[in-house]
VODRENZA-57579 format. One record per residue (C-alpha): z negated, x negated, y negated; residue in one letter. Coordinates in nm, 2 decimals. Each point is the difference from the previous one (the first is absolute). Example, Ala and Ser with C-alpha at 12.3 -4.5 7.8 and 13.67 -1.06 7.14 Angstrom:
% residues 2
REC        w        u        v   kepa
REC    -0.78    -1.23     0.45      A
REC     0.07    -0.14    -0.34      S
***
This chain:
% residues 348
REC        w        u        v   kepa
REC    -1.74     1.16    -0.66      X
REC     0.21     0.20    -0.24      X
REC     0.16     0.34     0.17      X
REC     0.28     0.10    -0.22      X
REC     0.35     0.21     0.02      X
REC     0.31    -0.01    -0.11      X
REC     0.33     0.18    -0.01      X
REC     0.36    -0.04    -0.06      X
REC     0.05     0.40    -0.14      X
REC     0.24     0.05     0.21      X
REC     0.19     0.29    -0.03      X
REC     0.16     0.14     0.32      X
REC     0.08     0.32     0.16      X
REC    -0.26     0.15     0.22      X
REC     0.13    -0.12     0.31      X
REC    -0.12     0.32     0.22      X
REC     0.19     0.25    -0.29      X
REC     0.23    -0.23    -0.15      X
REC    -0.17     0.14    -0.43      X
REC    -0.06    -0.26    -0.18      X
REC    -0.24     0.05    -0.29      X
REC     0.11    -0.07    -0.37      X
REC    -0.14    -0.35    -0.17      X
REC    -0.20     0.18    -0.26      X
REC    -0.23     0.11     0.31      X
REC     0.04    -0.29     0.20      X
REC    -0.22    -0.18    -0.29      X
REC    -0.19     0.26    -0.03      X
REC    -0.08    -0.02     0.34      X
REC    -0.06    -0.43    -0.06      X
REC    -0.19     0.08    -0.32      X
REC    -0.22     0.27     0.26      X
REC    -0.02    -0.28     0.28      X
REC    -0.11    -0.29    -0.28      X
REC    -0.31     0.25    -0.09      X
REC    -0.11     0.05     0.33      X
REC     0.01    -0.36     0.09      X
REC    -0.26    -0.06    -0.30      X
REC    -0.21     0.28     0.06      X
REC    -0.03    -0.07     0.40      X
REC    -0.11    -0.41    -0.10      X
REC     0.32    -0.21     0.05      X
REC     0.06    -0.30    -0.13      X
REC     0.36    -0.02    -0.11      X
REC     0.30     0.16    -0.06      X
REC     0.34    -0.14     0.00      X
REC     0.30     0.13    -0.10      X
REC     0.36    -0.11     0.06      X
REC     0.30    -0.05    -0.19      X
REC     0.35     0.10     0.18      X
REC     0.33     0.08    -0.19      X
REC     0.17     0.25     0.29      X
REC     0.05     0.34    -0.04      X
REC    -0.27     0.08     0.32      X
REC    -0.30    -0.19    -0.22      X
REC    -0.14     0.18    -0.32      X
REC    -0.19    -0.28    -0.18      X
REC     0.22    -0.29    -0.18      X
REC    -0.25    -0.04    -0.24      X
REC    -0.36    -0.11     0.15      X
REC    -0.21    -0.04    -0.26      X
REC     0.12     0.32    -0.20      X
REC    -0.13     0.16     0.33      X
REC    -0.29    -0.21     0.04      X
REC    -0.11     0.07    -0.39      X
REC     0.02     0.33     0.07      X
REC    -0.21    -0.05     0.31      X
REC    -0.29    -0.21    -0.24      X
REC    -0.09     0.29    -0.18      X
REC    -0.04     0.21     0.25      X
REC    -0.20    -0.22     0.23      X
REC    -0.33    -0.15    -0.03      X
REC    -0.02    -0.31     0.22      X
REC     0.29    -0.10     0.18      X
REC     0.20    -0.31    -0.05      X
REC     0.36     0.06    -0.06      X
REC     0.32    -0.19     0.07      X
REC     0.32    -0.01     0.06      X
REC     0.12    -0.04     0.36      X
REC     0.21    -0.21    -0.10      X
REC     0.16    -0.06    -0.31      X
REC     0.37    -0.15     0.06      X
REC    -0.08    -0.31    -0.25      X
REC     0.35    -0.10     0.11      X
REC     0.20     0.19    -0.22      X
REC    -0.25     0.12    -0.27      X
REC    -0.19    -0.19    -0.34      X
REC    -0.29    -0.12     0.07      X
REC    -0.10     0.04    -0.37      X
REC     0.04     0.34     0.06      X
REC    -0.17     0.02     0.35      X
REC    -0.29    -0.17    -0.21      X
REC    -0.03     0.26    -0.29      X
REC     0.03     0.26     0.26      X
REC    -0.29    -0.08     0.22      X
REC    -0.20    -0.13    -0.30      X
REC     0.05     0.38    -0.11      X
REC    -0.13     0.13     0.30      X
REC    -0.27    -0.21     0.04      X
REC    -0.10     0.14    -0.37      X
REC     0.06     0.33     0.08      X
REC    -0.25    -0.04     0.37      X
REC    -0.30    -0.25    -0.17      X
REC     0.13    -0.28     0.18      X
REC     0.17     0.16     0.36      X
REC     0.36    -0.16    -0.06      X
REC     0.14    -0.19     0.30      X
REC     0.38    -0.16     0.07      X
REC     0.13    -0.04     0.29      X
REC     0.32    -0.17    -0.01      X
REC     0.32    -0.07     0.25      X
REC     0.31    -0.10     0.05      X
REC     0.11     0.34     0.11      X
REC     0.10     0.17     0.32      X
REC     0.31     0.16    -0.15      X
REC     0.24    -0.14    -0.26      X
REC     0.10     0.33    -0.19      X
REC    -0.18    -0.15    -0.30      X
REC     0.17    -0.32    -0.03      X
REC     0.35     0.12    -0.10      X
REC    -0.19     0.29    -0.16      X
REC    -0.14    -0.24    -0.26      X
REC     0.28    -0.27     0.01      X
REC    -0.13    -0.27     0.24      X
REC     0.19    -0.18     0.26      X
REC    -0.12     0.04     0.38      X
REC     0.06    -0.39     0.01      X
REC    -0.30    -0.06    -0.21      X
REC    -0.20     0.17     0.20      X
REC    -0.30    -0.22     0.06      X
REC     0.08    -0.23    -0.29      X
REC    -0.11     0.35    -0.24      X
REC    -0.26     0.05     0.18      X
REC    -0.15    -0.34    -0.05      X
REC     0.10    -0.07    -0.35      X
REC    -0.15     0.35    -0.09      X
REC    -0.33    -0.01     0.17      X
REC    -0.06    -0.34    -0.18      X
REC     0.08     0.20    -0.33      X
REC    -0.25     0.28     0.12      X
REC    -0.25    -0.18     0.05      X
REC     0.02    -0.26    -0.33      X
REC    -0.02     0.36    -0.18      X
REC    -0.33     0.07     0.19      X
REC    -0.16    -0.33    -0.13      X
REC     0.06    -0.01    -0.36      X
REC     0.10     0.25    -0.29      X
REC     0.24    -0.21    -0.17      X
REC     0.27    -0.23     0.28      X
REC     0.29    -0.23    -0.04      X
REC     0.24     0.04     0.28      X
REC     0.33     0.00     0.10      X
REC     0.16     0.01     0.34      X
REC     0.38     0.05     0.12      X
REC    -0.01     0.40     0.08      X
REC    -0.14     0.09    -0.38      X
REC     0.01    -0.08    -0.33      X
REC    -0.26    -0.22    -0.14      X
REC    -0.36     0.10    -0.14      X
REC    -0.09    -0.23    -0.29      X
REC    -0.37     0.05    -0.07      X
REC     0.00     0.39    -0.03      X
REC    -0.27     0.19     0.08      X
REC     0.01     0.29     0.34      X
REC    -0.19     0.30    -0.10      X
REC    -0.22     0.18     0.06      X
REC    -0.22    -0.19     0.22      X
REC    -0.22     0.15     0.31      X
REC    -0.35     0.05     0.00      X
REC    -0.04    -0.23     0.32      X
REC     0.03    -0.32    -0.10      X
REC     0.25    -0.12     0.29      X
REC     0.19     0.31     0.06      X
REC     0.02     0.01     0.38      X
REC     0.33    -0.12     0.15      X
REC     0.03     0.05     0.36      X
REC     0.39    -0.16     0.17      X
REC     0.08     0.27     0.29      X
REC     0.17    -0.22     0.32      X
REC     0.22     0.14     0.27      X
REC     0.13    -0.23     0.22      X
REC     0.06    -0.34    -0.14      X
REC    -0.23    -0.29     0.06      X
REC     0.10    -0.16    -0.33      X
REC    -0.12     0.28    -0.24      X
REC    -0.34     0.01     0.20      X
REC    -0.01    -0.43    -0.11      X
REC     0.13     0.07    -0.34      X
REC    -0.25     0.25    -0.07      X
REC    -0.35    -0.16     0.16      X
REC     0.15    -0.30    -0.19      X
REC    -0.07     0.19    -0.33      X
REC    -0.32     0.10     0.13      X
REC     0.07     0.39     0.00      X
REC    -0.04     0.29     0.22      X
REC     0.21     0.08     0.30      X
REC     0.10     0.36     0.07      X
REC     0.16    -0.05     0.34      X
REC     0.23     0.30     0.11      X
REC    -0.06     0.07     0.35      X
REC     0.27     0.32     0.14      X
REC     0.08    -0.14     0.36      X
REC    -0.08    -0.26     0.26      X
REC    -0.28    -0.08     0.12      X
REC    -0.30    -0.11    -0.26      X
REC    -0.02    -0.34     0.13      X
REC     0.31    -0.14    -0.07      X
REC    -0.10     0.07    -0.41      X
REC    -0.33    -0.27     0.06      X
REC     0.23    -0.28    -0.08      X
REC     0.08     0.14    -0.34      X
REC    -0.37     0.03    -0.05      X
REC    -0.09    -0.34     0.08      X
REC     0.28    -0.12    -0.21      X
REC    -0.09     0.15    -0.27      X
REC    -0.36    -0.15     0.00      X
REC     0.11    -0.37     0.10      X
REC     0.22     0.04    -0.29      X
REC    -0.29     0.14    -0.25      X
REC    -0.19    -0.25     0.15      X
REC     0.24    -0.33    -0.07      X
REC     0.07     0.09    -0.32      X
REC    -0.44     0.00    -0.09      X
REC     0.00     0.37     0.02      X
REC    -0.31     0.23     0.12      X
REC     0.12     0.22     0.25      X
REC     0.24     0.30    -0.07      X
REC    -0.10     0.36     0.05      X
REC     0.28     0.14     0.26      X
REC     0.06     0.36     0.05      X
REC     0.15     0.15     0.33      X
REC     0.26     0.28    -0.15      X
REC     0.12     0.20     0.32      X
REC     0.15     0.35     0.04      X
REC    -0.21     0.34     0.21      X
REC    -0.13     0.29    -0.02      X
REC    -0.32     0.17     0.07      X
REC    -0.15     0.34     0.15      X
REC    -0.30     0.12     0.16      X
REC     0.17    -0.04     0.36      X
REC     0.23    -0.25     0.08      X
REC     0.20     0.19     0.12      X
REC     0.07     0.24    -0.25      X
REC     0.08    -0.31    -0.23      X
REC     0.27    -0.12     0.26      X
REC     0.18     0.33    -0.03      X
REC    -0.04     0.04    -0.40      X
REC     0.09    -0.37    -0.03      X
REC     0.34    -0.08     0.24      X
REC     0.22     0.25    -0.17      X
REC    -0.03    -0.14    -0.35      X
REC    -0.03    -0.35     0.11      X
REC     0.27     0.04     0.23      X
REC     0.22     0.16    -0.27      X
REC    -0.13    -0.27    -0.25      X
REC     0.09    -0.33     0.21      X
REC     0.34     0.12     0.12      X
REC     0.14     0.07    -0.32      X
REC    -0.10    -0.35    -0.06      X
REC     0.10    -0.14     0.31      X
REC     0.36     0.17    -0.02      X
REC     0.00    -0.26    -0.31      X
REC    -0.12    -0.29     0.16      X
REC     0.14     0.05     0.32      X
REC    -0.32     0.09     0.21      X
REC    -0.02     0.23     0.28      X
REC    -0.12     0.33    -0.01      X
REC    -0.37     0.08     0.02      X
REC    -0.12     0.11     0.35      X
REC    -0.31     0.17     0.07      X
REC    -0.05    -0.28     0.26      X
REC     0.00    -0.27    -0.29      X
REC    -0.22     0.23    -0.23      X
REC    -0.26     0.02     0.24      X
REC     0.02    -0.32     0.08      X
REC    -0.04    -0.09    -0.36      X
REC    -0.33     0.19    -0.02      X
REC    -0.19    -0.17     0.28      X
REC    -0.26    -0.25    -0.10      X
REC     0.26    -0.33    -0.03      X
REC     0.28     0.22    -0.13      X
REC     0.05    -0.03    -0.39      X
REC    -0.01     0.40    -0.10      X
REC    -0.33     0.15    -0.06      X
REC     0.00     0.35     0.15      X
REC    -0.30     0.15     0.15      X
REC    -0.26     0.19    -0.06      X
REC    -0.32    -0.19    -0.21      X
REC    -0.17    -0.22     0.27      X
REC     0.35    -0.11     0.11      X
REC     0.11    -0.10    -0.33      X
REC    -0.39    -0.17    -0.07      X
REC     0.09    -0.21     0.33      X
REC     0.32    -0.12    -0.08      X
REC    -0.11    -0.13    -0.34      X
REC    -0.28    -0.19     0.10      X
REC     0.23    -0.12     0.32      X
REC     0.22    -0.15    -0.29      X
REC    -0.28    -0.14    -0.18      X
REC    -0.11    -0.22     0.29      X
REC     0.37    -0.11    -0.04      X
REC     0.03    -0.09    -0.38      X
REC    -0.37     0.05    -0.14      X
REC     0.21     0.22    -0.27      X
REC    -0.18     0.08    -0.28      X
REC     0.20     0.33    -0.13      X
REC     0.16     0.28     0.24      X
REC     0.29     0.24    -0.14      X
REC     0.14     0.30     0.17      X
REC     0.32     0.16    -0.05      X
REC    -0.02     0.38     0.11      X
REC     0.26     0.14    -0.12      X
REC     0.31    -0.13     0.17      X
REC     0.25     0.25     0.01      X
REC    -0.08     0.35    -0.14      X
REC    -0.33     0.14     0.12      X
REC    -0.16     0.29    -0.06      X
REC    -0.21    -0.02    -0.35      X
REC    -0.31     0.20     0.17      X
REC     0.01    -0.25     0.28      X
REC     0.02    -0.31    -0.21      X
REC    -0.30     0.12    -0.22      X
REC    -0.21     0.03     0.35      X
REC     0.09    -0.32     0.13      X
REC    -0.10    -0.14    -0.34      X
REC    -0.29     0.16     0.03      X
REC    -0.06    -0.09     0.38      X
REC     0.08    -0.40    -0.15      X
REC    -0.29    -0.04    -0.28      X
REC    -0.27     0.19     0.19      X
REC     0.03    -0.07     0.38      X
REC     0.20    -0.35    -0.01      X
REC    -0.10    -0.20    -0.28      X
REC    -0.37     0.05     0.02      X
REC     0.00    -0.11     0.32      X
REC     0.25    -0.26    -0.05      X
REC    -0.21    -0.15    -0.28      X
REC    -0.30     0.03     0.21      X
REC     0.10    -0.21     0.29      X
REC     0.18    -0.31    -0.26      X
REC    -0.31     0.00    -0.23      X
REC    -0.18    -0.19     0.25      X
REC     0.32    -0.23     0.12      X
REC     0.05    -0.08    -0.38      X
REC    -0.36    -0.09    -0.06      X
REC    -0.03    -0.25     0.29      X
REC     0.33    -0.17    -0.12      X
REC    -0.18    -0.01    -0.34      X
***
């Protein structure tokens, strides 16, 4: 199994002294965290792409070409790119250009979207909202198969045999479709025989299995090997559990009511956080052998083949981030890896 991370850069006030640090350290701080992931043997690193004032990082793959010089081995991707209401010629030249600038590292991870401040932003109407989405990932992935394309679709002008450069060292650029919850996007994309990135941030694990089985039946139907599936969830980490509990509520709580007062969730309590951190609950906060147990409690559920963590939801302290980082590649994913290896090599 792939153990990765990703993060949103958010950029919040400290919720226990109410600073909030400017955006020229906050990616310092991400271009700090991307490092350490690659030194301590993770996989991946994923990036998202927001458009609020409380996010830093429009841009992912400025960020994540940044990132490929500076790191060895790690694959990077967005996470996600809002296809939606962008080009995917220039989603295509972007990664390709990463993927040059790593030796072959560049991922994609598309959506929909989880807030709309891009659409009007770029002059696209909410109404077409999953209409974009498809017509663009077909473009997207035409670009991925040949140099030179015809095209032409309803939400962009026409592409009459012109060539997209530069092209990526892999020969497939990796695209990888990021689902929520909607049953039809998990179809759609095991129909095109591509990578799931399921989001997992509440409820119990078990009611996602249906996605997961949708998306191979669908793979499947359509003469399709398997999918890889990643498990992208949020937590944090610490030597004691504890001690993660009490660095973790405040940020998440801080984090998840701003968005709730949006959305028109409840508040946070600490009874729902800790419930969320038990072994069926969907955050991953713990110390390492808790957070080793509740991944390979969700691989019996969806024989996933890629993990992501988000740590830093809300605003965390930097030192603290860096050690569960740390805590992540050395004490969890060896030991995560360990006990797959043999799962995967029996199914193979």
């Amino acid at each position: 199994m792939e153990i990765g991370l990703f993060s949103f850069v958010e950029l919040m006030p400290d919720p226990r002294t109410g600073q909030r640090i400017s955006p020229q350290q906050r990616i310092r701080n991400l271009m700090e965290e991307i490092e350490l992931a690659d030194e301590v043997g993770l996989d991946v690193y994923g990036v998202g792409e927001h458009h609020r004032p409380d996010y830093v990082v429009s841009a992912p793959a400025v960020v994540l070409g940044a990132a490929a010089v500076r790191t060895k081995r790690l694959r990077l991707t967005s996470a996600v790119t809002v296809l939606s209401s962008d080009d995917p010629v220039r989603v295509f030249q972007d990664f390709a250009t990463v993927d040059l600038l790593s030796g072959g590292r560049a991922e994609i991870m598309v959506g929909r979207g989880s807030f709309i401040e891009s659409f009007p932003l770029f002059g696209y109407d909410l109404r077409d909202y999953d209409d974009l989405f498809a017509e663009k990932l077909d473009l997207l992935l035409r670009l991925r198969e040949s140099e030179r394309i015809r095209w032409a679709g309803k939400h962009r002008p026409p592409i009459d045999n012109y060539g997209v450069y530069p092209r990526p060292v892999q020969d497939r650029l990796p695209v990888w479709v990021a689902v929520g919850g909607s049953p039809q996007s998990a179809v759609r994309t095991g129909a095109l025989g591509l990578p799931m990135a399921l989001a997992i941030i509440g409820g119990m694990p078990e009611r996602f299995a249906p996605f997961a089985a949708l998306h191979r039946r669908a793979a499947d139907e359509a003469g399709h090997a398997p999918p890889p599936l990643s498990i992208n969830s949020h937590g944090f980490l610490a030597e004691k559990s504890e001690e993660a509990a009490e660095l973790a509520f405040p940020a998440f709580k801080a984090a998840m009511d701003k968005i709730g007062r949006e959305r028109g969730w409840p508040p946070m309590t600490r009874e729902a956080f800790e419930a969320s951190r038990t072994l069926r609950g969907a955050n991953f906060i713990g110390s390492p052998d808790e957070i080793v147990e509740k991944i390979l409690f969700q691989h019996e559920i969806f024989n996933h083949q890629r993990f992501l963590l988000q740590l830093t939801v809300g605003a965390l302290p930097h030192e603290k981030v860096l050690r569960a980082i740390e805590l992540f590649g050395t004490k969890v994913a060896p030991k995560v890896r360990q006990a797959v290896a043999p799962v995967a090599a029996s199914a193979g």
